[in-house]
C-alpha positions as CSV (number, residue, x, y, z in Angstrom):
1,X,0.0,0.0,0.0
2,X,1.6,3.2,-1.1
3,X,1.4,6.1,1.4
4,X,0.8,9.9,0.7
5,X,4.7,10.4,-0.1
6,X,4.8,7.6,-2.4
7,X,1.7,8.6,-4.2
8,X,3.0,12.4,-4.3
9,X,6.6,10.6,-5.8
10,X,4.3,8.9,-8.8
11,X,2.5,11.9,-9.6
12,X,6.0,13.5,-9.5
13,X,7.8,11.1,-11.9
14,X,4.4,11.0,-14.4
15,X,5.2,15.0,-14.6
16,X,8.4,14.7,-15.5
17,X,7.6,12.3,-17.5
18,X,5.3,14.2,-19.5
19,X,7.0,17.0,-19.5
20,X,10.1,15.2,-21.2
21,X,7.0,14.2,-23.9
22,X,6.4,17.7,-24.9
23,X,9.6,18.6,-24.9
24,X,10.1,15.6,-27.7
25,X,6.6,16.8,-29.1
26,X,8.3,19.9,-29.7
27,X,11.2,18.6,-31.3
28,X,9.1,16.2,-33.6
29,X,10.8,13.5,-32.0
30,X,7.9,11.0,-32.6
31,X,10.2,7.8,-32.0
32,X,10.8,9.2,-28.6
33,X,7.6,10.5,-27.8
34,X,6.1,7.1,-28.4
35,X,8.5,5.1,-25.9
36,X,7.8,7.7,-23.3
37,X,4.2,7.5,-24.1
38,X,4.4,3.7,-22.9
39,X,7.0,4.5,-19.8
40,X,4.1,7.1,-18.9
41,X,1.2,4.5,-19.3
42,X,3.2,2.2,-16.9
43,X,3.0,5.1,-14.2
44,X,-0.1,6.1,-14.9
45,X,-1.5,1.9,-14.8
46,X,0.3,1.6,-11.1
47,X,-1.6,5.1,-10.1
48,X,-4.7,3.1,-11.1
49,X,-4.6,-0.1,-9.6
50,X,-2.0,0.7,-6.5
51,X,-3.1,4.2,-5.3
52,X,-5.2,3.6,-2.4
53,X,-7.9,6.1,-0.9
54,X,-5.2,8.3,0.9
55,X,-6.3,10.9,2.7
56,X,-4.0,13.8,1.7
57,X,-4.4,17.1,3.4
58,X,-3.1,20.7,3.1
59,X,-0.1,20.8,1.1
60,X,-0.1,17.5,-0.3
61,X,-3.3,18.3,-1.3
62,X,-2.1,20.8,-2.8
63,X,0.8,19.5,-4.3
64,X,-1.1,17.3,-5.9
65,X,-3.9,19.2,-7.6
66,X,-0.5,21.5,-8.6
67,X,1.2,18.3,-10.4
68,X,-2.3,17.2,-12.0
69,X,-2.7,20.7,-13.7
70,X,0.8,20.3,-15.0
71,X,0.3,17.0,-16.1
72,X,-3.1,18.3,-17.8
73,X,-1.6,21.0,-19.3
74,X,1.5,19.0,-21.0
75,X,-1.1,16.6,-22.0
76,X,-3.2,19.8,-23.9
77,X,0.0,20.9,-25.8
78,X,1.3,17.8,-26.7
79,X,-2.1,17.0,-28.9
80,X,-2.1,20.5,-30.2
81,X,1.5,19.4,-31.4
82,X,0.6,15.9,-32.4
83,X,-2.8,16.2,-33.9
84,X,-1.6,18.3,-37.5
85,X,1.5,15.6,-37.7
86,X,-1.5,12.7,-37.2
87,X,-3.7,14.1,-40.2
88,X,-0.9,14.6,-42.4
89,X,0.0,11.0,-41.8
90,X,-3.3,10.0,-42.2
91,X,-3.8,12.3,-45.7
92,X,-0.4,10.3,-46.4
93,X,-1.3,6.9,-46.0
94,X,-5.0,7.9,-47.5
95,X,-3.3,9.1,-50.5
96,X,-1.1,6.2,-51.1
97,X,-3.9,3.8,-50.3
98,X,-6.2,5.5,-53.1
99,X,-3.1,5.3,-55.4
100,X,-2.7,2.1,-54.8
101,X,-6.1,1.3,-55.0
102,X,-6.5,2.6,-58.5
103,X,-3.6,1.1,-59.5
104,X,-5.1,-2.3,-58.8
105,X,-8.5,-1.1,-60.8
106,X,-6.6,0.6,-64.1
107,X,-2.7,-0.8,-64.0
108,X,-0.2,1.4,-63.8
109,X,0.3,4.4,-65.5
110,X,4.2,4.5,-65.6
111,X,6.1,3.3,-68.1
């Protein structure tokens, strides 16, 4: 059972964590992004099946709402970083799976 430190040290490291994610987002690092993606899902899974109701008060409390806005907030950025690169991939693969597709239906055009 992990007590208010411990919990306050997860929400700590999933912060960093994310914040190392935006800072790859930035950098159109996708490679990276993705693998800390997973580390962060790893965190975030034990938050979810290991935090117990503990009963944080004042500046834990506080401490935490703190991180969770952070965390939030990286999260916000990072899609508004991610999302244009998604739907050019997805016009990209679109595109070569209609070219493609008409090749099948008419042969190819190149000589």
């Amino acid at each position: 059972m992990m007590n208010s430190q411990d919990v306050l040290s997860l929400y700590e490291t999933v912060a960093n964590i994310t914040d190392q994610m935006l800072a790859a987002a930035r950098n159109g690092d996708w490679e990276q992004l993705v693998a800390l993606e997973t580390r962060c899902a790893g965190h975030v899974e034990v938050l979810k099946t290991g935090e117990q109701p503990v009963r944080l008060t004042g500046a834990s409390r506080d401490r935490k709402a703190e991180i969770i806005r952070k965390i939030l907030a990286d999260d916000r950025e990072i899609r508004n970083l991610t999302e244009p690169w998604m739907a050019h991939l997805a016009g990209l693969i679109n595109s070569t799976s209609t070219e493609r597709k008409l090749n099948q239906a008419y042969g190819s055009t190149r000589s």
